[in-house]
N, C-alpha and C positions, 0 to 999 in steps of 0.2 A: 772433400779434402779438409775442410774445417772440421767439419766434424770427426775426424779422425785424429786432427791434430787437437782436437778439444782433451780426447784422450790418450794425448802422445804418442800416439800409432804412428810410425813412419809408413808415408804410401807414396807411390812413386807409379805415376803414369804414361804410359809407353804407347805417342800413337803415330801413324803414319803421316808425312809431310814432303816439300818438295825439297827439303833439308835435312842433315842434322842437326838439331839445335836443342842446347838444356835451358829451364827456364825452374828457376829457384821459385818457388811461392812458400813465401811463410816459412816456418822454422821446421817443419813437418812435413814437408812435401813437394816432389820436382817434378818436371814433367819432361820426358825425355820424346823429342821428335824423330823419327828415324825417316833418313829419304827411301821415300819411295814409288813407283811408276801410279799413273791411272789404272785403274780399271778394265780391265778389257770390254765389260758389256755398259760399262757407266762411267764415264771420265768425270762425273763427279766425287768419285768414290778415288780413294789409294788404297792399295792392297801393297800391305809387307809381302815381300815373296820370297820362299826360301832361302834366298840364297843372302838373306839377313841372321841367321843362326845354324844353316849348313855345314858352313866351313868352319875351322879354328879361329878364332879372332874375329868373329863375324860380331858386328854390330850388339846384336842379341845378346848374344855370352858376353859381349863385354862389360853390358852393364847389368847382367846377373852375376858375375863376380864382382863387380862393385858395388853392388847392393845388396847382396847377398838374401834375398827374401823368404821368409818364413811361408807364404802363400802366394799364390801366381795365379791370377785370373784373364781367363781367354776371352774375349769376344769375338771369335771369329768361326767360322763352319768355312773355309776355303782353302786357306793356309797355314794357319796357326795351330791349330788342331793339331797337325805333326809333330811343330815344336813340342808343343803340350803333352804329347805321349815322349818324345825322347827325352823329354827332363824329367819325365814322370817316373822312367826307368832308369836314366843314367848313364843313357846312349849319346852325350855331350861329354868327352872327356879332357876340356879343359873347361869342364866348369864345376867345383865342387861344392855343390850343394844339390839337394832333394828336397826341395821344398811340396809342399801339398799342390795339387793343382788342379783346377776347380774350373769347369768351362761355364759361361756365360750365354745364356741362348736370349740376346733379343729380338731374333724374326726367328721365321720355319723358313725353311730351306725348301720345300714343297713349294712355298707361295713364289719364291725369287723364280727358281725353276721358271715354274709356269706362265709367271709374266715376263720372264726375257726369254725362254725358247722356247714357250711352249708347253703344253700337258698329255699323256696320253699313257698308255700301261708300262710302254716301258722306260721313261724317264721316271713313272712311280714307284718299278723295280728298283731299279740304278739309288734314287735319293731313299728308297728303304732301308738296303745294304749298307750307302755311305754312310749313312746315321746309326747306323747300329755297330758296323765293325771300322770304318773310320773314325768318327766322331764321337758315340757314345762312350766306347772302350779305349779310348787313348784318356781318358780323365780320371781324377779321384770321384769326385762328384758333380753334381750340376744341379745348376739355377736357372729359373725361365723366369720373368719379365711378366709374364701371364697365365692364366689357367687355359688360355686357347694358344697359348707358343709352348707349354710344358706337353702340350697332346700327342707333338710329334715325336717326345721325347720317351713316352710311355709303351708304345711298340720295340719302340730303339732297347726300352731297359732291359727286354726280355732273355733271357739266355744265356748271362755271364759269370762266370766262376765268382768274380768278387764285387761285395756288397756295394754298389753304390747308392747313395742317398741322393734325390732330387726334390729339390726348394722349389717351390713358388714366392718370389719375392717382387714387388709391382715397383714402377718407376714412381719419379714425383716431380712436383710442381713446382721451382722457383718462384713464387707467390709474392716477393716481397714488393715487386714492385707493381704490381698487378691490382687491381679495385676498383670499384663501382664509383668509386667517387674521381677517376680520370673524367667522367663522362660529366659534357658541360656544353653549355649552348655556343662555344667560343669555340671549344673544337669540334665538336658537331657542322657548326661551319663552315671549318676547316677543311676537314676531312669531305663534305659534300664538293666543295669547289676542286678540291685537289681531284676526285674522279670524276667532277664534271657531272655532277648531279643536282638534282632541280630540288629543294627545299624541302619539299613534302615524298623525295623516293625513300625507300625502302633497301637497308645495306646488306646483302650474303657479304660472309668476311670465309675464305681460304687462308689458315696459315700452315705451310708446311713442305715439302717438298713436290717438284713438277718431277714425275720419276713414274717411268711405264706401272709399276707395284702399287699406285698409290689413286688405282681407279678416277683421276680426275676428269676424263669422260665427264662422269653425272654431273659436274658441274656445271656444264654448259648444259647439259638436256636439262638438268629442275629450271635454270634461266631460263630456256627456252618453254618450258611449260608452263612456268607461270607470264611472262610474256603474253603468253596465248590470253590470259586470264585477263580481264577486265577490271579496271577500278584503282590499281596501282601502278608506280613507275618502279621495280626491280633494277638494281645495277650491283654486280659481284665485285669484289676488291682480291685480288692476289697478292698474299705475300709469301715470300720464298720462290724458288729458283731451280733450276734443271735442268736438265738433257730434253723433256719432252716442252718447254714453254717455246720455242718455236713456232713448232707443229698446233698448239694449244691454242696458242694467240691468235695464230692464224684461221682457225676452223670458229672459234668465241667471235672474231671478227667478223666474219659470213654467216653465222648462225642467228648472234643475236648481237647486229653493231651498237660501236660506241657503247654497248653496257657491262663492256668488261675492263677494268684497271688495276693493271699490274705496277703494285709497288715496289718490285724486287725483293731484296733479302735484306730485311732493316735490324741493324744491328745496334741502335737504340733503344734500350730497353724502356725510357720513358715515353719515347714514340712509338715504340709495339701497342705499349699499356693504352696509352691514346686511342690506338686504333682500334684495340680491342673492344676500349667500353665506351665509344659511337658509333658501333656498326648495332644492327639492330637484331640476326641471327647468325649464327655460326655452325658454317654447315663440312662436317666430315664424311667423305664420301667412300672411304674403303670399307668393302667390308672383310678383311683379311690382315686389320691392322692389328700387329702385336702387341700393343698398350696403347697410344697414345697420349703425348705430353700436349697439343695443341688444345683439343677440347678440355682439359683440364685445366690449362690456362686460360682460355675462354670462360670457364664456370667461375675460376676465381676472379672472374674482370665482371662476373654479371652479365655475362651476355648470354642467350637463351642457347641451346645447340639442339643440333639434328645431327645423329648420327644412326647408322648402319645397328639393325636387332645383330648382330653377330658380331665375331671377333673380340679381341683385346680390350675393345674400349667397353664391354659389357662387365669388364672388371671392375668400374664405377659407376657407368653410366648406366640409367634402370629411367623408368616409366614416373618415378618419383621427382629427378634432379635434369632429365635431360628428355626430349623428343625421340623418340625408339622409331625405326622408319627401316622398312623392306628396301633394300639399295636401289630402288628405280624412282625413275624422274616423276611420276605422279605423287608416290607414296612420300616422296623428300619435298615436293612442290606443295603438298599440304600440312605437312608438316611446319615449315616456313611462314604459312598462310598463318594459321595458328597460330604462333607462338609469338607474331607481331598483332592477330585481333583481338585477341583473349587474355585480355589483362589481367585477370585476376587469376588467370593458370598460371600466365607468366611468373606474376609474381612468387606464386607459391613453390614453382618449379627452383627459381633464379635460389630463391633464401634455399633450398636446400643443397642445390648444387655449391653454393657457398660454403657450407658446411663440408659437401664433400671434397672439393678443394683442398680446407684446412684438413683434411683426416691423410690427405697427398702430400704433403707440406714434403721437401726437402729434407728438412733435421728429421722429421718424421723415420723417412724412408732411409735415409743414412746409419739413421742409428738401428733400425733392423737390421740393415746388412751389417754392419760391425759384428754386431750382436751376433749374428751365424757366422762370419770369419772368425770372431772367437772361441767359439764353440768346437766348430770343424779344427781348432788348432789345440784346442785340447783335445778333442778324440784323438787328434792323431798322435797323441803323445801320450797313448795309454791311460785317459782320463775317462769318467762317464760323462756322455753326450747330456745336453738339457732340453735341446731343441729337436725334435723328431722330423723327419723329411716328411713331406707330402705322400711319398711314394720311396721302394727301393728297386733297385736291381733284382728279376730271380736266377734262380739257377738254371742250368742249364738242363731241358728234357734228357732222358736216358734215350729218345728216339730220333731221329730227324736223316734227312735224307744225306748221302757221301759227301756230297759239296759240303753240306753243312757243317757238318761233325767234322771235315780238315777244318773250314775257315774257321770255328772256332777253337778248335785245337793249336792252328798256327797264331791266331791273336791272344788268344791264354797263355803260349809259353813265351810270346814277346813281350808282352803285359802284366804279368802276373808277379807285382807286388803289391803291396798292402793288402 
């Protein structure tokens, strides 16, 4: 939001809440709350649902005639996605405007699937279909978050009448308050007594959500296998919150007692910073995460990470700046080992993950996206593009099976503008 108001860009954000409620920031930008229910598979989640831009006068339309937007960005694969196609066409008729509108992908919809009901051929049918003629084809263009969240997008892109461009644009780091120099023998202190650990242990730091998607299993199995190991005292620290810390606490308790301490969701950004640079490694355990903001905060605080060879966070993370580890409890267990005995890897790792933080920066990433929302606002207004997509939409084969050739026949004449 600054950064857009740096450039007088009016931006207006619209997210889900247990209210309505507007909230003015700054001279350039509001943020609008709309109520609405949990989640059905995650009450920590709210989901807008339909019936927030369905009807005439619905929430939605109201304050797209209020604000009248030049561009409209989605982030959602559940329910918004429709909206996004009916304003895309103009299937909203008390709302007059047509603004560009651009979906937002930051997870795969494959990976949600799989960890809330499951995987198997035909839930892979079902989420191929929805991404390709629900999701991908209701948009002007699209943006992933990562080279491994744009992948599910590039199947989807195949087959449709009109050109769409798809970005690759990565998250970033609020860094400012973040660095190596939080870390000090006064809160090193601190932080030991607060999880009840003995002077000379050893801190795994979790920050991030407790959430079936977010493999935190391995946390408790690298505890527990280094445990097994001889020579040091191991104790994990959680921060952040979920549906599965229950379940979590409960089994970290039986598994490997008293060495697990859950800080909850700390919304002190000076006390995150603290925590960050006295813990001694910081371990990510998904390997299916769409970017990650955690380990990046982590690099920028100087503290050494272990994360997953695969997924999102291999967008930064490399063999250079961060510990690369096969997702199992041996391969993350030594990984951990290392990177608190091998001080002079440490160091060379930490200085460059430093570096890669600052390349993350916040303004950084803002002003790229700018940068392509104004681009995309000129093309659409019969201008030449500057920024080339990653990838486009093709056309559609002259062959394919009955089914086929309706479905796409019926989303081309519902769709078919721009």
């Amino acid at each position: 939001m600054q950064a857009a108001g740096r450039r007088r860009h009016e931006i207006r954000l619209v997210v889900p809440g247990p209210e309505d409620q507007v909230e003015n920031v700054g001279p350039h930008a509001r943020i609008y709350t709309v109520a609405s229910r949990p989640a059905p598979l995650n009450s920590d989640y709210r989901l807008m649902r339909p019936d927030v831009y369905l009807r005439r006068g619905s929430r939605l339309r109201q304050i797209l005639n209020q604000e009248r937007p030049d561009l409209v960005e989605v982030c959602d694969k559940y329910t918004l996605n429709y909206f996004a196609g009916m304003l895309r066409v103009g299937m909203m008729g008390d709302v007059g405007i047509r603004p560009l509108v651009v979906g937002l992908s930051c997870e795969r919809m494959d990976d949600n699937v799989g960890a809330y009901l499951g995987w198997n051929w035909m839930a892979r049918d079902l989420v191929n279909f929805y991404m390709k003629w629900l999701y991908f084809a209701l948009f002007d263009h699209h943006i992933a978050n990562s080279a491994y969240t744009v992948e599910e997008l590039r199947p989807a892109s195949v087959g449709h009448p009109i050109r769409r461009g798809v970005w690759i644009r990565p998250m970033g780091v609020d860094s400012r308050d973040l660095t190596p120099r939080h870390h000090s023998s006064f809160s090193r202190f601190d932080l030991l007594q607060r999880v009840d650990a003995g002077s000379h242990a050893s801190l795994l730091l979790y920050v991030g959500r407790l959430a079936p998607e977010k493999n935190i299993g391995l946390l408790i199995e690298t505890l527990e296998t280094l445990r097994r190991r001889q020579g040091r005292e191991w104790h994990l620290v959680i921060v952040g919150d979920g549906v599965q810390r229950p379940p979590f606490l409960a089994e970290a308790e039986r598994r490997t007692p008293h060495r697990v301490a859950w800080l909850g969701h700390v919304r002190d950004r000076q006390e995150l910073a603290r925590i960050y640079a006295n813990c001694d490694v910081f371990l990510h355990p998904n390997p299916r995460e769409p970017f990650g903001i955690a380990p990046l905060e982590a690099m920028a605080s100087g503290l050494p990470v272990v994360v997953p060879d695969c997924g999102g966070v291999r967008s930064y993370a490399d063999s250079t700046n961060a510990w690369i580890a096969p997702p199992d409890a041996n391969s993350f267990a030594d990984a951990a080992v290392e990177a608190v005995s091998n001080r002079s890897l440490r160091e060379k790792k930490v200085a460059r993950a430093l570096l890669t933080a600052a390349q993350f920066s916040w303004e950084r990433v803002a002003a790229q996206f700018l940068d392509l929302y104004e681009d995309l606002w000129s093309v659409a207004q019969g201008n030449a593009g500057r920024i080339g997509a990653d990838f486009y939409s093709t056309a559609p084969p002259g062959k394919g099976s009955p089914l086929a050739r309706l479905t796409a026949s019926l989303v081309q004449r519902m769709l078919a503008t721009r």
